[in-house]
C-alpha positions in Angstrom: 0.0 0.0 0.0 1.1 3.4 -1.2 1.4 5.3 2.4 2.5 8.9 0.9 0.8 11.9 2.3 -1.0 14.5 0.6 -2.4 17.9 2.4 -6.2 18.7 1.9 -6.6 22.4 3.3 -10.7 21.7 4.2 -9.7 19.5 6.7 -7.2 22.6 8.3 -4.4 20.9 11.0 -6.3 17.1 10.5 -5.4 17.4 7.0 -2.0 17.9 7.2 -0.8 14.4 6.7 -3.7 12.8 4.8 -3.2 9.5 2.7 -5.2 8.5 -0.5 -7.1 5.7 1.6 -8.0 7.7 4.2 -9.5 10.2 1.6 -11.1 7.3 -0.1 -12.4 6.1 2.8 -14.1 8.9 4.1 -15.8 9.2 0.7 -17.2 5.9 0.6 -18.5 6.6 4.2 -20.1 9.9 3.1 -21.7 8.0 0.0 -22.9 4.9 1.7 -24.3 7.5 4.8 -26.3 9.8 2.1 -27.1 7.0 -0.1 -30.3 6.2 2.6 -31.2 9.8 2.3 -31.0 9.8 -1.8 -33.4 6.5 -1.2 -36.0 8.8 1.5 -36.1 11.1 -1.7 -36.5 9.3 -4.5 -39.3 7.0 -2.2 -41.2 10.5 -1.8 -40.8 11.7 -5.7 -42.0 8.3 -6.9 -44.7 6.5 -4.2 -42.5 3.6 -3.8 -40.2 1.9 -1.2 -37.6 -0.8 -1.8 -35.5 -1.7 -4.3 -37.8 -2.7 -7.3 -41.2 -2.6 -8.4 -43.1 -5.5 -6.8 -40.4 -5.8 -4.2 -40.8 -3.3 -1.5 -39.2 -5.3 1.1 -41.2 -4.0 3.8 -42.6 -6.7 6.0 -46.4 -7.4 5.2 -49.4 -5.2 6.5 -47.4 -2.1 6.2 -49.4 1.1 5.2 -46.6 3.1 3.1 -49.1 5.9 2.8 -49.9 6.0 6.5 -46.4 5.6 7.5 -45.4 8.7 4.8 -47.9 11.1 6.2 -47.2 10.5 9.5 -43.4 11.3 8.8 -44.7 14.5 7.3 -46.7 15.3 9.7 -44.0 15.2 12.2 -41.6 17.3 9.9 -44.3 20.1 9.6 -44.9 20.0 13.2 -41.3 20.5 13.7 -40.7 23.4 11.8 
């Protein structure tokens, strides 16, 4: 493994001494993090949960709708 240092000035004094793996790696944390968030939007554009049409993967009885406008509800109550 390729342990030379490069300097990323967001980071300020943490940045310093920063390797390519640890800047990789914090990049595939950020994207695996947001990726549930990109899912909570594209759920609320579309109507849908899961990974496919047909396939929701949410265990049986569940009311989506329900379960959506009480989320919202919650948020506008919150603001």
């Amino acid at each position: 493994m390729d342990t030379r240092a490069g300097e990323d000035s967001y980071w300020g004094e943490r940045g310093r001494s920063v390797t390519l793996h640890r800047l990789a790696m914090h990049t595939f944390y950020d994207l695996d993090r947001h990726a549930g968030q990109a899912d909570i939007v594209r759920e609320s554009i579309d109507g849908a949960a899961g990974l496919q049409a047909g396939n929701s993967n949410l265990p049986d009885g569940v009311d989506w709708s329900a379960y959506c406008a009480k989320v919202e509800a919650a948020a506008r109550a919150a603001e």
